[in-house]
C-alpha positions, 0 to 999 in steps of 0.5 A: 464470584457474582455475576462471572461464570466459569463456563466462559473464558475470554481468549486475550493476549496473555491467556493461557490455553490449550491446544491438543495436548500442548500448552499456548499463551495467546498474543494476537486476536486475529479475528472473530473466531481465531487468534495467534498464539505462541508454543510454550515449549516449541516458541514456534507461533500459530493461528488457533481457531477459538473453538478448539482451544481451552483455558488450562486446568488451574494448577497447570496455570499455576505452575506456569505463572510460579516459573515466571515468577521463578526466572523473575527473580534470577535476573539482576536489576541492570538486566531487568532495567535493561528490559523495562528500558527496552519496553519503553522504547518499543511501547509506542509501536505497540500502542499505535496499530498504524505504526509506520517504518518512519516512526519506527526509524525516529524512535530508533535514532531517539534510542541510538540504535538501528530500527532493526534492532527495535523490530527485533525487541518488538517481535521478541515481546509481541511472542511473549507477551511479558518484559522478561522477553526483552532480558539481553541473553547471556552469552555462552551456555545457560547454567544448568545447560547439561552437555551431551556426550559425543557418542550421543551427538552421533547418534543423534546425528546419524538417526536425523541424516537416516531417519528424518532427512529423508523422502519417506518423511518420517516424523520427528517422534520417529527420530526419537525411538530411533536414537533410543533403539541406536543407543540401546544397541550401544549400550549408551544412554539415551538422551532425552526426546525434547533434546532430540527435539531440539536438535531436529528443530536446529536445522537449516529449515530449506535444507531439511524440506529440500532432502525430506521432498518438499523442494517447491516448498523450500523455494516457495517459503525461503528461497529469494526467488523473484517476487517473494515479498515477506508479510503479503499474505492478505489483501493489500498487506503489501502494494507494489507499484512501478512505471514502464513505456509502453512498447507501442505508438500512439497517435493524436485525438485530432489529426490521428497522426504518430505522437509516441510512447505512453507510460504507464503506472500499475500497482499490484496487490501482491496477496492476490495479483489484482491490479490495485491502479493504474495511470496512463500519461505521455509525462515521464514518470512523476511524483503526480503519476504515483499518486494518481495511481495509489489515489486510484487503488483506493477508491471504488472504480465503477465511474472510471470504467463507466467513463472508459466505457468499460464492462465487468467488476474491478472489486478492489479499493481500500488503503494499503498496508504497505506500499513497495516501490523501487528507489526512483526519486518519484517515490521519495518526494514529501507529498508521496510521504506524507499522503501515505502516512495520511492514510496509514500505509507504510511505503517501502523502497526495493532494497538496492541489493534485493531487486527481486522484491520487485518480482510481482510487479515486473511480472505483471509488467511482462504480462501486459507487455506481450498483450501490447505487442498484439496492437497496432504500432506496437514497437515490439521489444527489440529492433529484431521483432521490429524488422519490416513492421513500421510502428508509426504507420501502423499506429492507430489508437489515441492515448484514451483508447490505448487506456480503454483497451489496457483497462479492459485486458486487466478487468475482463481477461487478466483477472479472470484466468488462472494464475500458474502461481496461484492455482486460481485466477487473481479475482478469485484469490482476492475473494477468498482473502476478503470473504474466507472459505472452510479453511480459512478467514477473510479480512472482510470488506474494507471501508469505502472511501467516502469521497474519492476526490479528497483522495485524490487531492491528498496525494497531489502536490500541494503549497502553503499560502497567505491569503491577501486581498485578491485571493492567493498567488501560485507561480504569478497566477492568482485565484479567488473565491469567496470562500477565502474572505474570513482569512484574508490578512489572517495571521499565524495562531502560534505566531502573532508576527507572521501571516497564517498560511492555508494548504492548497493542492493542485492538479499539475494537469489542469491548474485553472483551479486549485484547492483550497483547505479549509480549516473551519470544517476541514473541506477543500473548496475549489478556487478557480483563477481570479480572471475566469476569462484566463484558458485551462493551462497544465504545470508543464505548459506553465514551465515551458511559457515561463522558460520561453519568457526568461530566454526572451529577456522579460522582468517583472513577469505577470499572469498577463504576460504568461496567458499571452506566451501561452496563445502564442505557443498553442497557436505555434503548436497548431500550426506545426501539429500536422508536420511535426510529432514533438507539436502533436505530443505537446499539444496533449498537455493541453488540459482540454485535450488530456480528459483525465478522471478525476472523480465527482465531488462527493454528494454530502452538502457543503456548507453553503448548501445547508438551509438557513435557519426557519425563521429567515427562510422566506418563499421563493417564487421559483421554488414552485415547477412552472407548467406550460399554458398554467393559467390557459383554460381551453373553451370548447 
């Protein structure tokens, strides 16, 4: 064969190899150097380093492609029609790496059947690697199956409780000369090693690590305890987030007076125990809190703790393979959906019945608890740690400086001490999940966002708008920009009919601008309100001037009119801000108060920052630095 040599193999889905002295067909490459492969006699899979396997001898290859073959032809065409049907409706998940949970459930209804059912043929053919994997069992025994006599299910029984259940651990060859020393003594006949193989292999798995001594084991690979999460065992396969209320008051930027409670959202990296985000807010916990904080975890955080003034490294950022949450509505909103489904990550919602897949984060939730206990105005967790300490007195840190204490625990003492579980610190378990050591292979490094504000507005809320003569319109305020008149009066490519809509997000903190999504180079373009006159206002302030505004009765209601309520109610809030503690914390949704980060625009020119053809450039005076007293010459 010209130009192929033997000495090579590629290690491919599909290959035979082996391992030892035992027989593997490949299924997955894991990385560079490895691969996943499944036992051709035990079915069990295992990770191979691609240096110690081998492609296998022609004839083994042979006679293993010839029982293929064999059991081939004993299906009947409906059970192979069965199993090629079952490969159609599993084949767009193979063919899509950033399959979700969603498609999984739409292929499923397509299907008329439950997606766990449809996970469970994709596992059967992902360990295979052949349609015959998804052939329907038969139910009842094989033919062919030979049953053993119930003198040697005894001693079978007996040699694996005497032999194999055990703390002195012996191994399952051990079990098979015991069965043949026990029915030489019998003078039964033995049965087989690979059916005492099988029958050791039958065991509950806990239960037979719990007698052979391996009871941490058992808890830690079956049991349900608080926090196990199946599939995390890399970083950011599985991101838990969640919301608490701070136990500790607050006080205002200005006056230093008691406000109240923060909440605050973390996320998790479960791999790891890093902290992947967080968002800090006195809002109750909202659709904007999520996504602020995943936008968080997947950008780089060296501007935020620039900005916090915070010191050390927070090496975490990157899109998340699955996102797992609990079922508060905050996570069910369309705008959370689909901004995860952007960005490939699965979100997952705590089954009601199994609240201890939430453990991770609320042990997390604990930890900085008792660091929050340690602040002034701590609130303590119960009235009996509370007696005699007055909160409110005593509180004395402003929303950013209970943000830049918090920030600080996580990244420079949370991070960096041991972990009981673990054995290392968080930050440590997280390198040698992207870097990898002797025993095993990181991810690698993964991508940095290119622009952390297209982050962050994809996974704020957004609107679909016509644009007309004087910009767009959102809630009765209008915004404008230039940007805007190619489209205005646009109609719909697909509808001549109806007026084309535009994507437009907006931050509910600040909605003096909103932005508008450009479908000409894919781009957001920021549209401040067409009066720039008009003062920054949050979502919140619009909805309580728009309900004071309906109780007094108005119609036909206007941005004039909603910029006059909004003087009247900040100048009414400034006045009560020293008396009343509802003012003070109202008056932290103005947006010159709230100070949020939001990051930099990223540094690659916009459109209209590119040069103009040569031919049209002409010279500007003020391209030229202007030096002071330039035409002065001095006379001695």
């Amino acid at each position: 064969m010209s130009g192929i040599s033997k000495a090579f193999f590629r290690a491919e889905p599909g290959q035979l190899v082996g391992y030892g002295d035992r027989r593997f067909r490949i299924t997955h490459l894991l990385s560079v150097d490895s691969v996943l492969a499944v036992d051709l006699e035990s079915h069990e899979s295992q990770r191979l380093r691609v240096e110690s396997i081998m492609p296998l001898a022609p004839e083994a290859e042979t006679q293993s492609r010839a029982d293929i073959e064999r059991d081939l032809a004993h299906y009947s065409k409906e059970e192979w029609a069965e199993a090629q049907r079952r490969f159609a409706a599993i084949k767009p998940l193979l063919e899509d790496p950033l399959r979700t949970r969603a498609m999984a459930e739409k292929l499923a209804e397509k299907e008329r059947i439950h997606a766990s059912t449809l996970y469970k043929w994709l596992n059967l053919y992902q360990a295979a690697g052949h349609v015959s994997a998804l052939v329907p069992e038969k139910r009842g025994r094989k033919s062919g199956t030979l049953l053993l006599r119930d003198e040697q299910e005894k001693v079978i029984a007996s040699a694996i409780e005497d032999v194999y259940l055990s703390k002195q651990r012996h191994n399952k060859q051990d079990v098979v000369d015991e069965v043949i020393r026990r029915c030489r003594l019998a003078k039964i006949d033995a049965p087989s090693a690979n059916t005492i193989r099988n029958r050791i292999a039958a065991l509950e798995p806990a239960h037979a690590l719990r007698r052979r001594g391996f009871r941490d084991v058992a808890r830690n690979r079956y049991e349900a305890i608080q926090g196990a999460f199946p599939g995390a065992n890399h970083p950011l396969a599985v991101v838990q987030i969640d919301h608490t209320e701070a136990d500790v008051i607050l006080v205002d930027e200005v006056h230093r007076q008691p406000i109240g409670r923060p909440w605050v959202t973390l996320a998790i990296d479960v791999y790891s125990r890093m902290v992947a985000g967080i968002y800090v807010t006195f809002e109750k916990p909202a659709a904007i809190s999520v996504g602020m904080c995943l936008a968080q975890a997947i950008c780089p955080k060296r501007e935020y703790l620039a900005e916090l003034g915070v010191g050390g490294e927070w090496p975490v950022w990157g899109a998340m393979s699955v996102v797992h949450s609990d079922n508060g509505k905050e996570f069910r909103g369309q705008m959370l959906k689909r901004a995860c489904e952007e960005y490939g990550m699965d979100l997952q919602w705590r089954p009601v019945t199994l609240p201890h897949f939430g453990g991770h984060i609320e042990r997390l939730m604990g930890t900085m608890a008792n660091q929050l206990r340690k602040l002034p105005g701590a609130t303590f967790s119960n009235p009996q740690q509370r007696r005699g300490y007055d909160s409110e007195a005593m509180a004395a840190l402003t929303l950013k400086e209970f943000e830049n204490h918090l920030v600080d625990f996580i990244v420079n003492v949370y991070h960096q001490r041991v972990h009981s579980e673990l054995g290392m610190s968080p930050k440590n378990k997280w390198s040698l999940g992207i870097l990898g050591d002797a025993n095993s292979t990181g991810t690698g490094m993964f991508p940095i966002p290119e622009d952390p504000l297209r982050i962050h507005l994809d996974f704020m809320p957004f609107f679909h708008r016509s644009v007309q003569q004087y910009g767009i319109q959102i809630d009765n305020i209008s915004y404008y920009d230039p940007v805007l008149d190619p489209y205005v009066s646009a109609m719909d490519p697909d509808n001549a009919k109806a007026k084309r809509e535009f994507l437009i997000r907006r931050d509910p903190r600040d909605i003096s601008k909103v932005y508008f999504l450009d479908p000409k180079d894919g781009r957001y373009t920021p549209l401040p309100y067409r009066n720039i006159g008009y003062p920054a206002m949050s979502a919140w302030e619009l909805r309580e001037v728009q309900a004071r505004l309906k109780a007094e009765g108005r119609r036909g209601v206007d941005e004039n009119l909603i910029f006059e309520a909004l003087e009247r109610m900040r100048s009414k809030v400034a006045e009560a801000k020293q008396k009343s503690k509802a003012a003070r914390r109202q008056a932290t949704r103005n947006p010159a108060a709230a100070k949020h980060h939001v990051p930099k625009p990223a540094a690659s020119p916009s459109v209209s920052q590119l040069p103009a053809p040569a031919s049209t450039i002409e010279p500007d005076p003020f391209d030229e630095p202007i030096r002071p007293f330039d035409e002065v010459s001095l006379v001695r």
